[in-house]
C-alpha positions as CSV (number, residue, x, y, z in Angstrom):
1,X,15.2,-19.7,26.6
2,X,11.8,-19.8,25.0
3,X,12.0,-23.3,23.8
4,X,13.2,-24.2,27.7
5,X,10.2,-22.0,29.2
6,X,7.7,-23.9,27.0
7,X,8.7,-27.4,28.3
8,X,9.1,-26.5,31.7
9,X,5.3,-24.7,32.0
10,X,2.8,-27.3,30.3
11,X,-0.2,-25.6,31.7
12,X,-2.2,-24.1,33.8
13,X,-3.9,-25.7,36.8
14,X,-7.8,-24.9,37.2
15,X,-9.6,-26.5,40.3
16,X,-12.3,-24.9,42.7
17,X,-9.5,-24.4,45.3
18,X,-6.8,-23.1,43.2
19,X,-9.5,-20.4,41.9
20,X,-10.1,-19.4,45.6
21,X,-6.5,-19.1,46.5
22,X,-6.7,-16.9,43.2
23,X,-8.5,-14.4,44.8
24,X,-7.7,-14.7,48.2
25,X,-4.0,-15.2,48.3
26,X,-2.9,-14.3,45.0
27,X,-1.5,-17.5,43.8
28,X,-1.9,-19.8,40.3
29,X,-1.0,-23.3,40.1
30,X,0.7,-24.6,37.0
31,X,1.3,-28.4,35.9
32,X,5.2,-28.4,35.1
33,X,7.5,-30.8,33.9
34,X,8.3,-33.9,36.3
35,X,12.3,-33.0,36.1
36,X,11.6,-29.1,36.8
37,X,13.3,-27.8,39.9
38,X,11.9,-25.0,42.0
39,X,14.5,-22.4,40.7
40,X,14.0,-23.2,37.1
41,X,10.0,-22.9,37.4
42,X,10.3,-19.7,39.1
43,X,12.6,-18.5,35.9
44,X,10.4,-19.8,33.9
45,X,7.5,-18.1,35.0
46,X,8.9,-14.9,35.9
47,X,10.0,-14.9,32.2
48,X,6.9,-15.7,30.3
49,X,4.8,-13.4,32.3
50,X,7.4,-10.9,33.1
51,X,6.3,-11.1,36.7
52,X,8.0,-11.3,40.0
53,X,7.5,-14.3,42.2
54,X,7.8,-14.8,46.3
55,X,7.1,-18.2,46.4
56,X,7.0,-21.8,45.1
57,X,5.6,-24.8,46.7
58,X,5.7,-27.8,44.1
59,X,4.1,-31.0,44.8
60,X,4.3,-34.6,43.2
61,X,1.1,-35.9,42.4
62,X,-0.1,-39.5,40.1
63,X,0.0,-37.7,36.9
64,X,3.3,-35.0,37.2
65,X,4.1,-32.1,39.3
66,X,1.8,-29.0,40.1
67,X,3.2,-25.8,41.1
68,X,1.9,-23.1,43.2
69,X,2.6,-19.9,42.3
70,X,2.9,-16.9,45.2
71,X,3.3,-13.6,43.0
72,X,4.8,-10.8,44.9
73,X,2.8,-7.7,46.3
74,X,2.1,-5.7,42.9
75,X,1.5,-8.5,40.6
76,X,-2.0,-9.9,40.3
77,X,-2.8,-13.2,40.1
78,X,-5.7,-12.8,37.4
79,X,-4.3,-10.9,34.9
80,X,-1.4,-13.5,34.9
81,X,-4.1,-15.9,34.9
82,X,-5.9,-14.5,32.2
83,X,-2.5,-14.5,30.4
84,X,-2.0,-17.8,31.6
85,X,-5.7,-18.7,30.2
86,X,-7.4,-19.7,33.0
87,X,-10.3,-17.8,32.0
């Protein structure tokens, strides 16, 4: 599942905004394979960062897809971040 996880999650997504929804609203964004669906994302990531997650909103932009990330109440956004290496 590794191998699967790694293709799946390229990266992480770093903007002003998704740095303020961060802290505000505990959410990440990730930039994810173009034929990822919602469900395997969210296995994905609760996998890698052994995490769990409430929500996913993916949109479709020029370049690929970007994921939003909503961790559940007990998770923190910026550890996973600083797992995730956003910082």
């Amino acid at each position: 599942m590794t191998e699967l996880q790694h293709r799946i999650i390229l990266h992480a997504y770093v903007t002003e905004k998704s740095m303020d929804e961060m802290e505000r609203q505990n959410k990440l964004e990730f930039v994810v394979d173009r034929r990822a669906h919602r469900a395997e994302v969210k296995t994905a990531i609760e996998q890698t960062y052994q995490c769990k997650v409430a929500k996913i909103t993916i949109k479709i932009v020029r370049n690929g897809k970007i994921a939003t990330v909503k961790f559940a109440p007990g998770f923190s956004a910026e550890d996973i971040g600083g797992r995730a290496g956003v910082f």
